[in-house]
C-alpha positions as CSV (number, residue, x, y, z in Angstrom):
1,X,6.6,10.2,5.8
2,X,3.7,8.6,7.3
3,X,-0.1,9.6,7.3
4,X,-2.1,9.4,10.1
5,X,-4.6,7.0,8.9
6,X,-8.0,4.7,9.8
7,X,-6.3,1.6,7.9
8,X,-5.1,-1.4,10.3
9,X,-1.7,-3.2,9.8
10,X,-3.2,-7.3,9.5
11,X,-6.5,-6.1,8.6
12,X,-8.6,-7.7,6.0
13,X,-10.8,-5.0,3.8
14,X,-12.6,-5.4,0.9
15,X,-10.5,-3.4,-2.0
16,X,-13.1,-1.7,-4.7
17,X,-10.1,-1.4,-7.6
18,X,-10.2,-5.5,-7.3
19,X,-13.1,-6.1,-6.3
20,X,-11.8,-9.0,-3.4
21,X,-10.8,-8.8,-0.4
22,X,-7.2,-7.8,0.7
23,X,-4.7,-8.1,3.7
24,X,-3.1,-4.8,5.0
25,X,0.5,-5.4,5.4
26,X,1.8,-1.8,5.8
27,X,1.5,1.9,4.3
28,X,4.7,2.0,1.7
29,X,4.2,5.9,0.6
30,X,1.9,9.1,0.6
31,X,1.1,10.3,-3.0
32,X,-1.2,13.8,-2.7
33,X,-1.4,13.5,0.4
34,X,-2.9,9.9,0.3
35,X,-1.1,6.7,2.0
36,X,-0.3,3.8,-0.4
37,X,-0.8,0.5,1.2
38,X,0.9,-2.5,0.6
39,X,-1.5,-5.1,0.7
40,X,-2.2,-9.0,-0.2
41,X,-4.2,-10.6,-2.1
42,X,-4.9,-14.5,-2.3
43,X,-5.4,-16.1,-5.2
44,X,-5.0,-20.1,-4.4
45,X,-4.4,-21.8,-1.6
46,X,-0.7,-21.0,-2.1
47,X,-0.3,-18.3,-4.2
48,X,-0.2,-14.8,-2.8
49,X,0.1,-11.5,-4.8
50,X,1.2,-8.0,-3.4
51,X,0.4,-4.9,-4.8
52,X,-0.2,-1.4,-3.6
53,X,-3.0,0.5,-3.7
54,X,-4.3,3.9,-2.3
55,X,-6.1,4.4,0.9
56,X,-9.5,5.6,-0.4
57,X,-9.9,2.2,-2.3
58,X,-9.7,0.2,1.2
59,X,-13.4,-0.5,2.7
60,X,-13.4,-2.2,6.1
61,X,-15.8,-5.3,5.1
62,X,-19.5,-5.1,7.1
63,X,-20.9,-7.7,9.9
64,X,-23.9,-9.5,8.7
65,X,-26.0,-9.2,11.8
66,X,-27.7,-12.7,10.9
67,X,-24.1,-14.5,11.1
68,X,-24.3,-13.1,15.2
69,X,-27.0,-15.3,16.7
């Protein structure tokens, strides 16, 4: 069963429970009435780690209006 839901397949946002930012790679499950996420997580330049996490602790990541100019 799938939740309708704000998060992006492909999307980077910053995750609070890690504290780093994560890759979106697709909603896995609903728990009480939250979707799970299945995101990614780089570590290295090669090493990648998957885990899943809930919705609420995905945080689309702001724009830092002095990087626009």
């Amino acid at each position: 069963m799938k939740v309708k839901s704000s998060i992006e397949r492909g999307a980077e946002y910053l995750c609070t429970k890690l504290g780093d930012v994560v890759t979106a790679i697709e909603q896995v499950a609903v728990v009480k009435g939250l979707a799970m996420w299945e995101v990614e997580r780089r570590i290295g330049e090669r090493i990648r780690k998957r885990l899943i996490v809930s919705e609420r602790t995905l945080i689309a990541p702001q724009i830092d209006a002095r990087g626009l100019s």
